[in-house]
Residue frames relative to the residue before (quaternion, step in Angstrom):
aa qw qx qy qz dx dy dz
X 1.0000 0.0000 0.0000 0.0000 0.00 0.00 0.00
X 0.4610 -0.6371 0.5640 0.2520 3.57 -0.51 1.14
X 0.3760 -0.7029 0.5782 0.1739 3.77 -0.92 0.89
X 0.6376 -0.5341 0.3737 0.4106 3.81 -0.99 0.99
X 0.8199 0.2250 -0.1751 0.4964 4.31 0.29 -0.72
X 0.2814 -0.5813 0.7524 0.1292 3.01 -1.67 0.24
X 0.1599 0.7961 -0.5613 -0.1601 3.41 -1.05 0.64
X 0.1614 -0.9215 0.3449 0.0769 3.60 -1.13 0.48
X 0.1241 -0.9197 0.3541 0.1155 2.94 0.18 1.32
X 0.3222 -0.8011 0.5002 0.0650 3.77 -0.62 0.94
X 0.0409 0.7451 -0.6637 -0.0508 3.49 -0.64 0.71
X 0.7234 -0.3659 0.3777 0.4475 3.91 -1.47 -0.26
X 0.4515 -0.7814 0.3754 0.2113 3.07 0.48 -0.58
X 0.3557 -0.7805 0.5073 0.0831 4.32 -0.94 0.37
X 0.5371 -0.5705 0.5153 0.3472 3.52 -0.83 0.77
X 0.5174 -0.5968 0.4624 0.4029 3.63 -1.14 0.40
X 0.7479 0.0264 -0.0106 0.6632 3.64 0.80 -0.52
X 0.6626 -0.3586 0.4647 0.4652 3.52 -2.05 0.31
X 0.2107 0.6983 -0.6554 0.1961 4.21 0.49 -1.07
X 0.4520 -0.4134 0.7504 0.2483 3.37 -1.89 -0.26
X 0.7851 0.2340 -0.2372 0.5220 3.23 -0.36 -1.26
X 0.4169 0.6724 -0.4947 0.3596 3.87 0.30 0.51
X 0.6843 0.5740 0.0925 0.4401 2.27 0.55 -2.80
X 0.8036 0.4007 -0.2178 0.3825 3.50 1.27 -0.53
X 0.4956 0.6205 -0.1860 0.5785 3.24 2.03 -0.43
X 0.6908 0.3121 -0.3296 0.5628 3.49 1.09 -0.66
X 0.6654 0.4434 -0.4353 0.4137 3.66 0.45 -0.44
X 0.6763 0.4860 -0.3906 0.3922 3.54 0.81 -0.49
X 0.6535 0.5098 -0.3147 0.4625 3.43 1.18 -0.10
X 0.5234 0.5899 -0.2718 0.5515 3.56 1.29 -0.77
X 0.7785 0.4119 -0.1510 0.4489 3.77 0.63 -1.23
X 0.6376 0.4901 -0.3089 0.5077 3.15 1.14 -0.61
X 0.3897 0.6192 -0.5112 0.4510 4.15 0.80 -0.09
X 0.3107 -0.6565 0.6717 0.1455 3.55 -0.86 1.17
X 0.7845 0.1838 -0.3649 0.4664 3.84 0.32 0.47
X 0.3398 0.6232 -0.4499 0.5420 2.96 1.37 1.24
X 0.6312 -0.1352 0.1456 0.7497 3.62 0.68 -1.36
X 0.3367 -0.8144 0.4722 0.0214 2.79 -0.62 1.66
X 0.1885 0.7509 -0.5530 0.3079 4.20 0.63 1.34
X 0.5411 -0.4969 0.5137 0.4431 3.39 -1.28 -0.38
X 0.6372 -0.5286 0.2750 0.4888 3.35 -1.33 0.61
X 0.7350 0.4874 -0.3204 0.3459 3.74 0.08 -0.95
X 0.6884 0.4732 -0.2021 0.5112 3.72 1.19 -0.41
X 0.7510 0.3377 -0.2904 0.4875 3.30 1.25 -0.24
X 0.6496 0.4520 -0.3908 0.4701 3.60 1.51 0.04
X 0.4781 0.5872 -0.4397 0.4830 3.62 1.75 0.24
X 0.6574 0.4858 -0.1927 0.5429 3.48 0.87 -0.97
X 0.6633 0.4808 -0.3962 0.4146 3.76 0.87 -0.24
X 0.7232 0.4377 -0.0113 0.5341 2.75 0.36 -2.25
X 0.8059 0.2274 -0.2630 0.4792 4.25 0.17 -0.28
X 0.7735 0.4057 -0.2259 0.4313 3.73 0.86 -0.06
X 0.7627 0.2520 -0.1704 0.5708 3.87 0.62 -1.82
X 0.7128 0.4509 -0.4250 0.3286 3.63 0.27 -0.88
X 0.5679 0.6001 -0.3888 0.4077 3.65 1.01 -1.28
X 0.8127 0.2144 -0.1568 0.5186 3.81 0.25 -0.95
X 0.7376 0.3400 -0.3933 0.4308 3.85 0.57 -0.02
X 0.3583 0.6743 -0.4886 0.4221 3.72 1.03 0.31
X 0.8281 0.2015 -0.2694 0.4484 3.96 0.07 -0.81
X 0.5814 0.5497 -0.4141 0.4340 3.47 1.12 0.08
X 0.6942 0.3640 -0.3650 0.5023 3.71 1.30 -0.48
X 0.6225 0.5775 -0.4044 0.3397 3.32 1.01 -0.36
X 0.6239 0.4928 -0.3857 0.4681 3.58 1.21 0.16
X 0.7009 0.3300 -0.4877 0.4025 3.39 1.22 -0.41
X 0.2774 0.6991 -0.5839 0.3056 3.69 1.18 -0.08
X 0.8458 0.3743 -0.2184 0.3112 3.41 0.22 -1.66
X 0.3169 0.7956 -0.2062 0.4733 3.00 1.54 0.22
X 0.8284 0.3005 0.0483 0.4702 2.68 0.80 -1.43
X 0.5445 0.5529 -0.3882 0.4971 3.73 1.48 -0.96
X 0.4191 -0.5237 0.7408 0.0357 2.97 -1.87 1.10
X 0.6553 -0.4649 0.4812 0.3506 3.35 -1.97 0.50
X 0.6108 0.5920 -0.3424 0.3989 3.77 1.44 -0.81
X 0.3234 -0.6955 0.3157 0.5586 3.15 1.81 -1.27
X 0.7930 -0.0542 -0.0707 0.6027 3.97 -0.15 -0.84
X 0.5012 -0.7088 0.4121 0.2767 3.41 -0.87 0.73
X 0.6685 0.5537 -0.2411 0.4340 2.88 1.48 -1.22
X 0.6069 0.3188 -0.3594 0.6331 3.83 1.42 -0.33
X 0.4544 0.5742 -0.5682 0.3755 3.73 0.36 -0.17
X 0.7829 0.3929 -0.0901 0.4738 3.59 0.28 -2.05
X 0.5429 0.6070 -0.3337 0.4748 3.50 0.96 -0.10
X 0.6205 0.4644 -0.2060 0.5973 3.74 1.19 -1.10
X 0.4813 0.7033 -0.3012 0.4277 3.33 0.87 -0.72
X 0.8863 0.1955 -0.0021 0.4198 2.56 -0.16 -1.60
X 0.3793 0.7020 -0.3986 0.4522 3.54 1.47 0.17
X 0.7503 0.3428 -0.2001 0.5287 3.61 0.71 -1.44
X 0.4403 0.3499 -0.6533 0.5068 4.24 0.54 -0.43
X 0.8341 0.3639 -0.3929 0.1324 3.44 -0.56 -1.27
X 0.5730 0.5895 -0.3747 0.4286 2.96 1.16 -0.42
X 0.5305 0.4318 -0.4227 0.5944 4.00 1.00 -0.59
X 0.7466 0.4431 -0.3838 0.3147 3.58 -0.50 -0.84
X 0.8533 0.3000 -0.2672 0.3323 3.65 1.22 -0.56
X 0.4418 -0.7653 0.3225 0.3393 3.02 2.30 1.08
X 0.8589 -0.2330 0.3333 0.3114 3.04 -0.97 -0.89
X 0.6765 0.3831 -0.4998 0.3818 3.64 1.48 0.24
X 0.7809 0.2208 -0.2606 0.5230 3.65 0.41 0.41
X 0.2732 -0.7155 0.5687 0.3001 3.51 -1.24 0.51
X 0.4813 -0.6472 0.5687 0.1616 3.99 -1.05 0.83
X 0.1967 0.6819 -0.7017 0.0628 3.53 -1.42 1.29
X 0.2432 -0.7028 0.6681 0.0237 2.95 -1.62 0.37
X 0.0118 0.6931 -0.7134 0.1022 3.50 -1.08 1.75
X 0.4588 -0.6366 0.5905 0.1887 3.03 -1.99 0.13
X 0.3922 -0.7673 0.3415 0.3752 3.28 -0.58 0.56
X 0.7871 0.0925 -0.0586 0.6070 2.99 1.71 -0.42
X 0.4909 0.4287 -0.3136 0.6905 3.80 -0.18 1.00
X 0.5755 -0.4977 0.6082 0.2262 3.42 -1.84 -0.08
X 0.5338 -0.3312 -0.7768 0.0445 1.61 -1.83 2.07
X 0.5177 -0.6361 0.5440 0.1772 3.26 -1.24 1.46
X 0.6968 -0.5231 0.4233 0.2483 3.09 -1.40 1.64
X 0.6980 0.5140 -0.2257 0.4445 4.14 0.97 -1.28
X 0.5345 0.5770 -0.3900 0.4789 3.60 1.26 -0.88
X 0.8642 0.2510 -0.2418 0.3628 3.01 0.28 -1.79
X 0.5812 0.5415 -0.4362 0.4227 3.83 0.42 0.21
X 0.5294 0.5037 -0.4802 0.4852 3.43 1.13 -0.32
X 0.7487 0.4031 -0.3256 0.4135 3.67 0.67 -0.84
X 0.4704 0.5733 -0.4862 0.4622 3.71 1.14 -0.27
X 0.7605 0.4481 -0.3247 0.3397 3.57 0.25 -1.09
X 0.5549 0.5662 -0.4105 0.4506 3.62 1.21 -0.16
X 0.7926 0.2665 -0.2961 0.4615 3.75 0.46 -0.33
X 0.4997 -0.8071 0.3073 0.0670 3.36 1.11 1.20
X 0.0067 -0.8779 0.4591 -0.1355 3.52 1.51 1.53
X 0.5129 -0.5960 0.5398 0.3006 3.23 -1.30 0.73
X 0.8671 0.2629 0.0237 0.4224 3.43 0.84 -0.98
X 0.1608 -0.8780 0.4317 0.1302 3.89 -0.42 0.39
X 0.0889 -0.8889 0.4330 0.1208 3.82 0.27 0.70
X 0.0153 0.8461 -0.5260 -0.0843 3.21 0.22 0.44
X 0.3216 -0.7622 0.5398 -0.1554 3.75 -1.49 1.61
X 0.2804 -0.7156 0.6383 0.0437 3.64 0.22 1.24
X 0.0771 -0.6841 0.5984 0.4098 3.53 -0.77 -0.47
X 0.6019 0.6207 -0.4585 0.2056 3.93 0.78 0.24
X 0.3745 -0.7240 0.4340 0.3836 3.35 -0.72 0.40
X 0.8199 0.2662 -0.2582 0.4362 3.53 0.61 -0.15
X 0.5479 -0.6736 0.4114 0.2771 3.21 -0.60 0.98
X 0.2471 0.6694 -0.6974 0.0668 3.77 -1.30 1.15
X 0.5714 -0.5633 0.4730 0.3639 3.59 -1.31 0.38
X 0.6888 0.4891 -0.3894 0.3670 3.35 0.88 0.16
X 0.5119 0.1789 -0.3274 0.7738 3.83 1.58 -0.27
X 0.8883 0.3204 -0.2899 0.1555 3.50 -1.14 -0.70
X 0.3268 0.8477 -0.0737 0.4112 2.58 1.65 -0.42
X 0.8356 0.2230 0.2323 0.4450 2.92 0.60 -2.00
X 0.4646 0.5431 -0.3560 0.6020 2.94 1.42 -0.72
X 0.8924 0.2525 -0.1779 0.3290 3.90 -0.01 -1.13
X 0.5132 0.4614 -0.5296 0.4933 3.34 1.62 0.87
X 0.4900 0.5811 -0.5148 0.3965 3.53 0.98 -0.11
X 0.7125 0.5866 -0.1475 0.3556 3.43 0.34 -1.01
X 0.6533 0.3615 -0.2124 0.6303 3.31 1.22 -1.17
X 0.5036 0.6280 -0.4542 0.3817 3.72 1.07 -0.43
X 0.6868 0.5866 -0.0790 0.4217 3.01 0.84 -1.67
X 0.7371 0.3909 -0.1947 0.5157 3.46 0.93 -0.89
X 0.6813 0.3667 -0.4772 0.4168 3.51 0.60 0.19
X 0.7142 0.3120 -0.4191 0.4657 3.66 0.59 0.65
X 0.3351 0.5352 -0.6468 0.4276 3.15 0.68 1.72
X 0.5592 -0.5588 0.5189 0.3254 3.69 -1.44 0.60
X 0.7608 0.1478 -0.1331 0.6177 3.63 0.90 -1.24
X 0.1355 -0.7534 0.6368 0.0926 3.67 -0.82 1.06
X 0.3993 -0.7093 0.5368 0.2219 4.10 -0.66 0.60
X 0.5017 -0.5272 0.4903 0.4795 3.30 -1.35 0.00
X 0.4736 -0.6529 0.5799 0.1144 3.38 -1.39 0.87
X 0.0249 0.6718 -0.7401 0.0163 3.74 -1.12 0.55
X 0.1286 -0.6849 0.7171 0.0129 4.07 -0.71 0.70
X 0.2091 -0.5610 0.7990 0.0551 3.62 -1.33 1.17
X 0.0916 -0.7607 0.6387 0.0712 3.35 -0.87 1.31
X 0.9042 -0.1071 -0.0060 0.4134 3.46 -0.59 -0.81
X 0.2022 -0.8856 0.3302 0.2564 3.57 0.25 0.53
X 0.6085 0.7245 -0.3232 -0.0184 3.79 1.42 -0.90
X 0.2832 0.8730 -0.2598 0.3002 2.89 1.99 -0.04
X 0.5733 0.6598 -0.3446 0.3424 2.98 1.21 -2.30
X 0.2209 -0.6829 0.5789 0.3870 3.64 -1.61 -0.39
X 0.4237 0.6143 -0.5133 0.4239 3.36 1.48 0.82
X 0.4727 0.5752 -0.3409 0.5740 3.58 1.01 -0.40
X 0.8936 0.2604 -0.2381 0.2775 3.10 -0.48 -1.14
X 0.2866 0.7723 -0.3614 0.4369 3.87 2.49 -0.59
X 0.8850 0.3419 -0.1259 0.2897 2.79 0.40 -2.20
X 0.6021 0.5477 -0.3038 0.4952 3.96 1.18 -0.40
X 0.8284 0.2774 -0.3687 0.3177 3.37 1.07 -0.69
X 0.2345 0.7294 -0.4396 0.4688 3.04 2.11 0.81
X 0.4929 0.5322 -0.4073 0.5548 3.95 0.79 -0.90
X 0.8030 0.5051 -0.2282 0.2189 2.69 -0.51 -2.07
X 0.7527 0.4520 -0.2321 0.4187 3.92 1.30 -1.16
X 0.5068 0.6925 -0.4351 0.2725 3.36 1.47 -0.11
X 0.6607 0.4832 -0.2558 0.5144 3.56 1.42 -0.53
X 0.5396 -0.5964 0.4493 0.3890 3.96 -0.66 0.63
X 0.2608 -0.7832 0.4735 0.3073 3.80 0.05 1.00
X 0.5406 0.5237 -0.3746 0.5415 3.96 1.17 -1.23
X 0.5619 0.6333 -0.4593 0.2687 4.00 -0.25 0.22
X 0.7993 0.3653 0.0093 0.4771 2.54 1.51 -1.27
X 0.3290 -0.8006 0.4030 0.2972 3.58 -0.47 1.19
X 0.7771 0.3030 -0.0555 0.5488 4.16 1.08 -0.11
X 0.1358 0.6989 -0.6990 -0.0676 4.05 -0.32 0.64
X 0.2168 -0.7256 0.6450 0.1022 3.71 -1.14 1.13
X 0.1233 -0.7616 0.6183 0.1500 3.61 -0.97 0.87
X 0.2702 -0.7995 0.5358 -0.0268 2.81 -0.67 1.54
X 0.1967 0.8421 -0.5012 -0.0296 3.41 -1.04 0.78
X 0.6664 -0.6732 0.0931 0.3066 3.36 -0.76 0.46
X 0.3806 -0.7891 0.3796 0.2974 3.86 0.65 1.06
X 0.1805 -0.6278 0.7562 0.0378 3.43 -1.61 0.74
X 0.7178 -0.3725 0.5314 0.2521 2.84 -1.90 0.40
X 0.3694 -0.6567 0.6048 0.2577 3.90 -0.69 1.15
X 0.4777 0.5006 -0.5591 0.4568 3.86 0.40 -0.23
X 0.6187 0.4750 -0.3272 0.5335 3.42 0.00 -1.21
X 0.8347 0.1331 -0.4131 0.3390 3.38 -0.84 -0.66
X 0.6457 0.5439 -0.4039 0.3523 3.67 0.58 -0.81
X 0.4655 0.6529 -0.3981 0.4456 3.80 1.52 0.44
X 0.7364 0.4689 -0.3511 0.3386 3.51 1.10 -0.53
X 0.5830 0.5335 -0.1044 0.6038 3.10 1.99 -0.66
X 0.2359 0.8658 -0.4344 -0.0782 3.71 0.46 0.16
X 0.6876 0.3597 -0.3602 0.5178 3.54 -1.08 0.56
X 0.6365 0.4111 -0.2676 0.5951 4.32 1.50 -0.93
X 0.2007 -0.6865 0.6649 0.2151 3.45 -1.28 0.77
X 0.6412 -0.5624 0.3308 0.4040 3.91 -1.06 -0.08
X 0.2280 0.8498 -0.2124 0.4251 2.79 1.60 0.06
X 0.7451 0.4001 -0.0227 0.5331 2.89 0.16 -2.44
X 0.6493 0.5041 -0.2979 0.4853 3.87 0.40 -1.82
X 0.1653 -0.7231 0.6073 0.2845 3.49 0.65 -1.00
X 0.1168 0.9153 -0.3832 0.0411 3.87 1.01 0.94
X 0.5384 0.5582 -0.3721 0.5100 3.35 1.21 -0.07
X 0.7453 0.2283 -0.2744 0.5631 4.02 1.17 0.10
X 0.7937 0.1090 -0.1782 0.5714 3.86 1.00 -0.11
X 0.1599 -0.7481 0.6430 -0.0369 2.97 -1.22 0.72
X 0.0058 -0.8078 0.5314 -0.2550 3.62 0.54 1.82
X 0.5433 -0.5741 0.4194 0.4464 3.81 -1.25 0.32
X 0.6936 0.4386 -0.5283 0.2178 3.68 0.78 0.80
X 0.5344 0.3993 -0.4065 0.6243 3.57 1.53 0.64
X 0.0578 0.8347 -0.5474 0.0186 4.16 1.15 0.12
X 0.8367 0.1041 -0.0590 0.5344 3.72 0.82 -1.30
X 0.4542 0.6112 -0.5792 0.2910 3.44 0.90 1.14
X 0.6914 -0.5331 0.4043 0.2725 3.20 -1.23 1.94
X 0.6674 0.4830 -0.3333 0.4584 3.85 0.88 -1.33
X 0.7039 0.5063 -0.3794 0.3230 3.14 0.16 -1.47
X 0.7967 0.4100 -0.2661 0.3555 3.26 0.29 -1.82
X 0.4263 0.5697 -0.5236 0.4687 4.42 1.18 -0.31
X 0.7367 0.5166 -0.2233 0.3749 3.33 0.07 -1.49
X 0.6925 0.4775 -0.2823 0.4613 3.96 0.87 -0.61
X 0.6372 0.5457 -0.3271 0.4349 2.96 1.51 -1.11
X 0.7026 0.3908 -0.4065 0.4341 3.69 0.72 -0.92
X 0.4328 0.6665 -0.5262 0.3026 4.04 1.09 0.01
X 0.7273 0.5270 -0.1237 0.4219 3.00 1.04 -1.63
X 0.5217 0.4273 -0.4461 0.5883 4.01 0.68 -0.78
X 0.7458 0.3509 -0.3746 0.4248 4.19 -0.13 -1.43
X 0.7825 0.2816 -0.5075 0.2254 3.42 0.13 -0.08
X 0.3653 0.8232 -0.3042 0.3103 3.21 1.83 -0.31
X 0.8138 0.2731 -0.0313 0.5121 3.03 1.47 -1.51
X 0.4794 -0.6438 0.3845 0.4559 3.46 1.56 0.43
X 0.2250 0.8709 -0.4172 0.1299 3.58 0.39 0.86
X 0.2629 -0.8088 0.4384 0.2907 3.86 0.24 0.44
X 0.3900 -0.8480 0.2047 0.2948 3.69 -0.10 0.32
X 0.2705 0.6713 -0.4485 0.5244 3.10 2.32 0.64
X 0.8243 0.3859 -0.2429 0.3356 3.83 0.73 -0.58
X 0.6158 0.2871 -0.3289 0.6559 3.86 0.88 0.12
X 0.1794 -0.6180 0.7631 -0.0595 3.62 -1.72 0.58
X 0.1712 -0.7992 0.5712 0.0753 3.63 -0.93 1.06
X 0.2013 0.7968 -0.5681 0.0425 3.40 -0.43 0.29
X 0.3927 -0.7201 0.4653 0.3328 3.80 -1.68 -0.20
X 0.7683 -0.4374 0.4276 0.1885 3.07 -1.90 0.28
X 0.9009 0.1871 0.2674 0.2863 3.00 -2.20 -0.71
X 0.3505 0.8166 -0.4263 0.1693 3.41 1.19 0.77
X 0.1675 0.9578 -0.1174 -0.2019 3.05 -0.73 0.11
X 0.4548 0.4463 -0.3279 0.6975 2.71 0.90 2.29
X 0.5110 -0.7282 0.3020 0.3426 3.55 -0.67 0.88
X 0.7540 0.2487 -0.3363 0.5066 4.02 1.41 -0.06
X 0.2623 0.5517 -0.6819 0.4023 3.02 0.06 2.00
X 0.8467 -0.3240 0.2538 0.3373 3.28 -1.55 0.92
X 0.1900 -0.8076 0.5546 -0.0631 3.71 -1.26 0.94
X 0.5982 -0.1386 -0.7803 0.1187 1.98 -2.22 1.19
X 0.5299 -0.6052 0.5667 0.1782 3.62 -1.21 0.97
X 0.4539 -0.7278 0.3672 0.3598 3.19 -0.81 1.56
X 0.6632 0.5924 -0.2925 0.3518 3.34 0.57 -2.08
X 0.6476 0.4885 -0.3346 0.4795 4.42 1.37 -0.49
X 0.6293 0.5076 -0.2950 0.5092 3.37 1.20 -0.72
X 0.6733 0.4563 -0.3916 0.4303 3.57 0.75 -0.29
X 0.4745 0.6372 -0.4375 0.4213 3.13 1.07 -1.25
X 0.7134 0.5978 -0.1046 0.3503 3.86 0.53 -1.67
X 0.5335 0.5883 -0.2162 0.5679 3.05 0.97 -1.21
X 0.8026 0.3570 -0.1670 0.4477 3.76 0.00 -1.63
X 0.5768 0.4719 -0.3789 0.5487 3.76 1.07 -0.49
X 0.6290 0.6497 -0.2662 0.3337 3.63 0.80 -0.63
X 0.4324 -0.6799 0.4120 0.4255 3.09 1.68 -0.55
X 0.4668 0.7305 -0.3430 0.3616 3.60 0.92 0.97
X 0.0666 -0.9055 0.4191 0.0014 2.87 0.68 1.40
X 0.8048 0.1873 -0.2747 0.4917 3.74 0.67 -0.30
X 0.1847 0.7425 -0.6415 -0.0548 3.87 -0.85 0.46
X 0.5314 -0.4961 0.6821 0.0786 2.42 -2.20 1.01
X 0.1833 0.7493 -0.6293 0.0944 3.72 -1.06 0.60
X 0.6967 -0.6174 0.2147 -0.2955 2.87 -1.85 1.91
X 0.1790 0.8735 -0.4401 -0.1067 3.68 0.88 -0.42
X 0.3155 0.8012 -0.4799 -0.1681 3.30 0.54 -1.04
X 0.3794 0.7187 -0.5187 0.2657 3.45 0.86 0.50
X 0.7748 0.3911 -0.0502 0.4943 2.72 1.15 -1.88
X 0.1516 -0.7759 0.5853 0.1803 3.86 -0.49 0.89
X 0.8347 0.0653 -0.1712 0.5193 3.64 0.72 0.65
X 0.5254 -0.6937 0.4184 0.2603 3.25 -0.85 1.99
X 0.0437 -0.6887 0.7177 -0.0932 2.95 -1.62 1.15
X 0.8686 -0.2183 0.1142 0.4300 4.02 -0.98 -0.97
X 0.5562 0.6208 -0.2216 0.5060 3.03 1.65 -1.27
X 0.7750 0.5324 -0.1996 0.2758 3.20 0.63 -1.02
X 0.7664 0.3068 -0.0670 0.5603 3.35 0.99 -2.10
X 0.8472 0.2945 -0.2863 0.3370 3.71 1.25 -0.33
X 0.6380 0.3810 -0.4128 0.5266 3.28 1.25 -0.45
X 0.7281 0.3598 -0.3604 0.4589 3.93 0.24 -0.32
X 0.7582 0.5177 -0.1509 0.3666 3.35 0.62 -0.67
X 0.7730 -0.1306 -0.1768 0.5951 3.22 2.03 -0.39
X 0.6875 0.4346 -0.4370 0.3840 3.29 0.85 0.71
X 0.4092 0.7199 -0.3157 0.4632 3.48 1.88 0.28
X 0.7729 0.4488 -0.0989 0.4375 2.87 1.13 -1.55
X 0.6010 0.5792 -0.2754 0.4769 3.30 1.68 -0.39
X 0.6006 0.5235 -0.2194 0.5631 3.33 1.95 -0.60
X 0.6694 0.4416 -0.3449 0.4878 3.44 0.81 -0.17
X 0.5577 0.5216 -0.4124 0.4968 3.64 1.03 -0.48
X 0.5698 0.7157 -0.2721 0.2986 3.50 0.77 -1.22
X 0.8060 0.3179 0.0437 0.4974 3.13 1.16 -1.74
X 0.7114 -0.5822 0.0472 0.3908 3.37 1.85 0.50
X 0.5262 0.5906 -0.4074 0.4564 3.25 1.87 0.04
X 0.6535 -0.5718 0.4545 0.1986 2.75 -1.58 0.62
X 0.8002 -0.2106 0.1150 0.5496 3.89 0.25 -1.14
X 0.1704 -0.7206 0.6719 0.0175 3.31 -1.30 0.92
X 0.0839 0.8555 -0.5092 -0.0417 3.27 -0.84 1.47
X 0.6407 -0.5795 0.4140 0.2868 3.46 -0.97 0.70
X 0.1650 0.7703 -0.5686 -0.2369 3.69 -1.02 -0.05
X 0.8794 -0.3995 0.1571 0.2058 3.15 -1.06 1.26
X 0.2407 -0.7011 0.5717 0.3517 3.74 -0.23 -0.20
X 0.5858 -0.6754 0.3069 0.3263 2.89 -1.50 0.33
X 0.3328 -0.8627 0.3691 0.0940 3.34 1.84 0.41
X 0.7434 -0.3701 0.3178 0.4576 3.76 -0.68 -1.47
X 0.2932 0.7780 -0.5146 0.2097 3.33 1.41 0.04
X 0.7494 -0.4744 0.3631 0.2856 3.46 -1.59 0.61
X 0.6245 0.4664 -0.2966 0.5518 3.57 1.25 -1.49
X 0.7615 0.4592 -0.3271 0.3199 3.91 0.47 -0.60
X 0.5743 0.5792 -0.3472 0.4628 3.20 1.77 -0.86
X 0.6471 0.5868 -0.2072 0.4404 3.61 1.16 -0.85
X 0.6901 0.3610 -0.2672 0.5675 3.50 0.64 -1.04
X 0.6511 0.4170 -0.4569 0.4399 4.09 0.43 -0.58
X 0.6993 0.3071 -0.4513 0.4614 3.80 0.55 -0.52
X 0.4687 0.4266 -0.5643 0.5291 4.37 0.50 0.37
X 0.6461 0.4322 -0.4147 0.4731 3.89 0.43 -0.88
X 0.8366 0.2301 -0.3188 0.3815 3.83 0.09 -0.24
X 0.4801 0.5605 -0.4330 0.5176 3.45 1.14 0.08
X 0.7569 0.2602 -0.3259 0.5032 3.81 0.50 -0.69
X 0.6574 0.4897 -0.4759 0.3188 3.34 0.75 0.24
């Protein structure tokens, strides 16, 4: 008997293999998303496809290999994963997929198979906790794309942003406590940086500035990317009894000089000149370790902090498939 929901949980997604000419198919698809780089169509598929993909393709495809596991992608590895806990934990009221938004399994595949077992209901599962038009965004126009050329279309339920949840925040500062926190002289939350256009879209006519979004986070900055990073590390430090002389938020993986600030890879630099010899560092963007995570923080952070005089930089974990994450996402879609 086919169970009343479907749920689907959507992450960014992973080349099929390290390859180049993988590595180059998924980036050209990822890059090409107009709320991805955000141009007109003919300027952004010149600028993709004849400029970033040609010369960044063999340069990710080495950290890919880097990165691949005997499982292959981690991020689809820990994704499957975490598909089946969730799928045990919700027995028998809801069956559990998992698409990519880009890469394999394509968002269209799996929905073609949802629509065969003819669900009363459709849950749909970003995997990001903070809302941007470039993951969440996208993820649920793909879908909704997709779903209007079905004959039979279910009720819908969207899990928007989740960092609020206190299953979210349980389960990270569950990570976060596996490591002695007093060891360390510095924990850096690190998240992943966007383009300030972009954020100053959820908030129009207010700059962050004005909202003052890096200290409140009210229902007039509700879907600013800044606001809601910056709340999230409130909420882990107070979670974990943090003083605010000892954690420092900042962003990632930028790329370009008006994207979102203080820059992680400058803050470290800073941090280690500071006389910080041990740090601790954060994602909480990402709820399951992928490039951002295990290679640029994990080894090219740590190679920058040594550089500049610290001593060790450790990583904590995503929240991947762990128990606390498998638990708190099925309270996150039940209360949603």
């Amino acid at each position: 008997m086919t169970p009343p929901q479907a749920i689907l949980l959507i992450n960014v997604g992973t080349p099929d293999t390290p390859r180049t000419g993988d590595v180059r198919r998924y980036l050209s698809q990822f890059l090409g998303d107009g709320r991805v780089i955000d141009l007109p169509w003919l300027g952004r598929k010149l600028l993709v496809n004849g400029i970033i993909v040609p010369f960044r393709a063999p340069k990710s495809a080495k950290l890919y290999q880097q990165l691949w596991t005997p499982n292959g992608s981690p991020l689809l590895h820990n994704g499957i994963l975490l598909r089946d806990a969730l799928q045990h934990e919700m027995q028998d009221k809801a069956d559990v997929y998992l698409a990519m938004r880009y890469g394999n399994p394509s968002i269209p595949s799996i929905l073609n198979q949802i629509n065969k077992k003819c669900y009363n209901r459709l849950t749909i599962v970003p995997l990001f906790p903070h809302y941007a038009s470039s993951t969440t965004g996208t993820a649920i126009e793909a879908v909704l794309l997709h779903l209007k050329n079905q004959n039979v279309i279910p009720r819908v339920n969207i899990i928007g942003q989740f960092f609020q949840h206190p299953a979210y925040i349980e389960a990270f500062a569950h990570q976060i406590s596996q490591h002695t926190l007093h060891d360390y002289d510095h924990i850096l939350f690190s998240y992943h940086g966007l383009p300030i256009r972009h954020v100053l879209r959820t908030h129009p006519g207010k700059t962050c500035q004005e909202l003052n979004c890096h200290q409140t986070y009210t229902t007039d900055n509700a879907y600013c990317y800044h606001a809601a990073c910056h709340a999230t590390t409130r909420l882990l430090a107070n979670k974990l009894n943090l003083h605010p002389e000892h954690y420092t938020t900042a962003f990632q993986s930028r790329l370009g000089k008006g994207w979102l600030q203080p820059f992680a890879d400058e803050t470290i630099q800073s941090l280690a000149k500071k006389g910080v010899k041990k740090l601790l560092v954060v994602s909480p963007a990402f709820v399951a370790d992928c490039l951002e995570t295990t290679i640029e923080i994990g080894l090219e952070y740590r190679e920058l902090f040594r550089e500049h005089g610290g001593e060790n930089l450790t990583l904590v974990e995503s929240l991947n498939a762990t128990p606390q994450w498998v638990k708190g996402l099925k309270n996150i879609i039940e209360a949603g």
